[in-house]
Steps between C-alpha positions, in 0.01 A plus 500: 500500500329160602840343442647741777195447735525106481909578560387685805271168647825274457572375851702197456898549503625447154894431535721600249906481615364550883262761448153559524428622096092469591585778809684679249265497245227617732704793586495620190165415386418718824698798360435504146075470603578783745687689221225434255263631727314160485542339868166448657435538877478090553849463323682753720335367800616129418837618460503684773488166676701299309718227628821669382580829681655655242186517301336606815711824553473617133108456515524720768663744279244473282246541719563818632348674193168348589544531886242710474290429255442170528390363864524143378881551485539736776339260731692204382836708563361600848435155615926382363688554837297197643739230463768666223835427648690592159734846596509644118098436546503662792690834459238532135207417686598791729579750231216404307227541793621891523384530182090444626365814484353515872383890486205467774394160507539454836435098436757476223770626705463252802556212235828658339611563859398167570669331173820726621482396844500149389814525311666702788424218700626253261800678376610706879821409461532603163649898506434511115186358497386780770614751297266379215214451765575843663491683165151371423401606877516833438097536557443223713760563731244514802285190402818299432707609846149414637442142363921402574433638859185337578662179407683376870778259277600825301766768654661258721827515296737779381423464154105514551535765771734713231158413230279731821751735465481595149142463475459732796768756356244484155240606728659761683635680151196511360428696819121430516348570870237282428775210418747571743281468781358187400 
């Protein structure tokens, strides 16, 4: 196991026929601790922000079994759409945020509706990335469609404005008064 930890803190690229074995090995490492049940909080969270985005998206994976559990982690994942431009990081982040357990926590679901909000704005153009975003919405609809409207560069083209739209249809399905008429 310390083998697979010190695998984990390799950061420098390690080129074998053109690829990155150190990235590889990471992966892995990352796996077999998960699958061992051995991966401390401090691990996932510094792979969650590893260079490569591959080993970004399947700590995300990871994560989501300790989403809520762990606020070290969840936090960590609520703070990635700030500057992630990867897609395939992207459409996990989004998936993986819908698995927060929000319940009643009035202040937890303001920062998954702002984490999706973020990538909505980042990704607006992006019809499969909304669907990811928009199936992790399902509860948030109202703070999300608030925080994308409040924002004066969002909505100005077709693809945002169609974003509005599906948010807005979440809302009205769920067919809550209190929702719907704010």
């Amino acid at each position: 196991v310390p083998a697979l930890y010190q695998t984990l803190q390799m950061r420098e690229p390690k080129m074998v026929a053109g690829r990155d074995t150190a990235a590889l090995a990471r992966l892995h490492a990352l796996w077999l601790l998960s699958g061992m049940n051995k991966l401390d909080d401090q691990s996932l969270t510094s792979a969650l922000s590893d260079p490569i985005p591959g080993i970004r998206q399947h700590a995300l994976r990871i994560s989501e079994q300790r989403l809520n559990n762990s606020t070290q982690i969840r936090d960590a994942v609520l703070a990635m759409p700030e500057g992630e431009t990867d897609p395939r990081v992207l459409m996990q982040l989004a998936f993986s945020l819908g698995e927060i357990a929000i319940n009643s926590n009035e202040e937890l679901k303001q920062q998954v509706a702002q984490s999706l909000a973020t990538i909505a704005k980042i990704g607006a153009e992006d019809r499969w990335l909304r669907m990811a975003v928009l199936s992790s919405s399902i509860a948030i609809a109202p703070q999300e469609l608030s925080i994308l409207s409040s924002d004066s560069d969002f909505g100005k083209s077709s693809e945002q404005r169609v974003w509005m739209h599906d948010l807005a249809m979440i809302i009205g399905s769920r067919a809550r008064s209190d929702e719907i008429q704010s």
